[in-house]
N, C-alpha and C positions, 0 to 999 in steps of 0.2 A: 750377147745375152745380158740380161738384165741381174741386178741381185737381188734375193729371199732371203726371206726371213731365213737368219741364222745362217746363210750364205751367204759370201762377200767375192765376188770377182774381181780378180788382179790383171791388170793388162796395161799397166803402165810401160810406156817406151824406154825408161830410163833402168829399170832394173831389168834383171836373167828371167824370175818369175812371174810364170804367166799360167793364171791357173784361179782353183776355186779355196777358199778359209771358208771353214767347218767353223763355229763359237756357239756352245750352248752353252748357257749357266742354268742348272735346276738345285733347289736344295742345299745353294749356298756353296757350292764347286763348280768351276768353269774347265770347259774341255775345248781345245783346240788343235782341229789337226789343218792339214794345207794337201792340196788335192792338185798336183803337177798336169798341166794339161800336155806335158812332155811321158812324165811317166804313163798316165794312161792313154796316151797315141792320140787323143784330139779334146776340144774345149767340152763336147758332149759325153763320153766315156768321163772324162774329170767328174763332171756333173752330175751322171749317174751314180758314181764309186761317194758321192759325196752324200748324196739325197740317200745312200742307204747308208751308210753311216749313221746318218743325224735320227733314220728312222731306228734303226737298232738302237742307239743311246738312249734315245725316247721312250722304246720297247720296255729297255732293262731300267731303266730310272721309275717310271711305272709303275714296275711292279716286284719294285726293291723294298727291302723295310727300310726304315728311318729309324735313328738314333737319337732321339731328344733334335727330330727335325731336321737332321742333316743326315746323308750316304753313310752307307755301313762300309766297312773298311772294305769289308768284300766286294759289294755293290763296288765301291772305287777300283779295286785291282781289277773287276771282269772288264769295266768300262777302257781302262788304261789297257787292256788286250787286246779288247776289241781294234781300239784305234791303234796299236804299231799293226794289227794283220791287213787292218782297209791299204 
């Protein structure tokens, strides 16, 4: 599989991980999580747990307020919860 926008596929022979990188920056904060294709049982589950991920971040960044143009602290904590539960 190929990589998207804001997904990065890892399948190099040399390292253990093998799997999908989550990277969005909005507003001046970048969030990145790593999507095990071990953890979630195959390359396409990784995939899937990742593509909503990046939609739910997108969701809540959306229709967060802004603070003199950057995340509100809050907006930050729900985002950093969102990503240890994916």
């Amino acid at each position: 599989m190929k990589s998207r926008k804001n997904l990065t596929r890892f399948t190099y022979e040399t390292t253990s991980f093998q799997g999908w990188r989550m990277n969005i920056s909005r507003a001046g904060s970048t969030f990145t999580k790593y999507f095990s294709d071990k953890k979630y049982g195959s390359e396409r589950k990784a995939l899937k747990a990742a593509e909503a991920a990046l939609e739910e971040i997108k969701d809540t960044v959306d229709s967060s307020r802004k603070v003199n143009g950057k995340l509100s602290k809050t907006t930050l904590s729900k985002i950093k919860k969102l990503l240890k539960e994916a």
